[in-house]
C-alpha positions in Angstrom: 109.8 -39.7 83.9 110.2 -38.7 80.2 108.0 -38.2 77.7 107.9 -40.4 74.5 108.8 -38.4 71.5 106.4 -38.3 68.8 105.9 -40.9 66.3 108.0 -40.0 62.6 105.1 -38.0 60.6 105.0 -40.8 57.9 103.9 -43.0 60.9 101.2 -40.4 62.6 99.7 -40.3 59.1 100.9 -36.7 58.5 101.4 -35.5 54.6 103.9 -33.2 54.7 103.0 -30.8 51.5 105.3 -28.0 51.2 108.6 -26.6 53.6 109.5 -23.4 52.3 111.6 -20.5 54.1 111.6 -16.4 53.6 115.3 -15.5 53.5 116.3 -11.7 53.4 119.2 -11.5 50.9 121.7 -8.9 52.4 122.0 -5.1 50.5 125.7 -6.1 49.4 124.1 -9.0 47.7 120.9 -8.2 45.8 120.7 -7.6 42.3 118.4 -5.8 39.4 116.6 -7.5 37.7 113.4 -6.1 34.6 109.9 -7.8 33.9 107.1 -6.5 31.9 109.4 -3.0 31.2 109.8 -2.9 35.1 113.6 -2.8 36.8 113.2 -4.7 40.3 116.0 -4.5 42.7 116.0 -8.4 44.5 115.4 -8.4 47.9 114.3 -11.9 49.4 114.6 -15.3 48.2 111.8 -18.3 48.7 113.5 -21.6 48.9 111.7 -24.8 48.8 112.9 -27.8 50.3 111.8 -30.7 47.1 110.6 -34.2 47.7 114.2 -35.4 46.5 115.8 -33.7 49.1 117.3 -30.7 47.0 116.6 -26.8 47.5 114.1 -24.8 44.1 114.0 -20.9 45.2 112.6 -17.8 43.7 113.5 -14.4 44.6 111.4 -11.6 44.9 111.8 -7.9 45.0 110.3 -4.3 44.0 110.1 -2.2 41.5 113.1 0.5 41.4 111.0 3.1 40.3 107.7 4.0 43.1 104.9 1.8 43.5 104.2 -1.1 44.7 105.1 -4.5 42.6 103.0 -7.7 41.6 104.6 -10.9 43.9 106.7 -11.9 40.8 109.3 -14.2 40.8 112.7 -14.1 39.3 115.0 -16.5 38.8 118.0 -16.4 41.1 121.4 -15.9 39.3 123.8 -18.5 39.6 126.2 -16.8 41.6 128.3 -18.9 44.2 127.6 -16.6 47.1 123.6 -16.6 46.5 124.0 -20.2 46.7 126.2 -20.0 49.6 123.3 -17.6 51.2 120.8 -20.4 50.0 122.3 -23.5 51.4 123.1 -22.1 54.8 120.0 -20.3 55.2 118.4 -24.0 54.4 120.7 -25.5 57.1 119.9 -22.3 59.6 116.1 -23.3 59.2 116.5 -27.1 59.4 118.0 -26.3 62.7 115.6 -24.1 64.1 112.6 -26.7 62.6 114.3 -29.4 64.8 114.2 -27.4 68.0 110.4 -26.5 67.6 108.7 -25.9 71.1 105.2 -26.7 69.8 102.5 -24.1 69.6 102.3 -21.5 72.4 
């Protein structure tokens, strides 16, 4: 005997609020970027999944110079293999989501 999947979330009364993912973007890939007088070299990206369906991300990094950073956002360039990093790490995720085992 099987066990009946769960109902869809909209049906078990489940508001969904935010889906957002931590991607490491690779050394040959990160950039410089300055704030506030403060060169950052970009590290990691946040990407958002939006209610419409389509991907927002920030990326994050630290300072170049010693010290610890604020968590401030940059805006990530609009360079076709940061998107390419961005949509497959979207589809990576949506993979492993659907595949969940639960809580252990």
């Amino acid at each position: 005997m099987t066990a009946e999947p769960p109902p869809p979330a909209e049906d078990a009364g489940v508001d969904v609020s935010a889906l957002a993912i931590n991607v490491a973007v690779p050394e040959a890939l990160q950039w410089r970027d300055t704030r506030a007088g403060a060169e950052f070299v970009l590290q990691s990206v946040t990407i958002r999944l939006l209610p419409d369906g389509h991907l927002a991300a920030k990326a994050y990094g630290r300072p170049v110079a010693s010290g610890r950073g604020g968590y401030t956002s940059f805006r990530v360039p609009d360079r076709p293999e940061l998107v390419a990093l961005i949509n497959a790490a979207a589809t990576h995720a949506s993979a492993l989501w659907s595949t969940h085992r639960g809580l252990s």
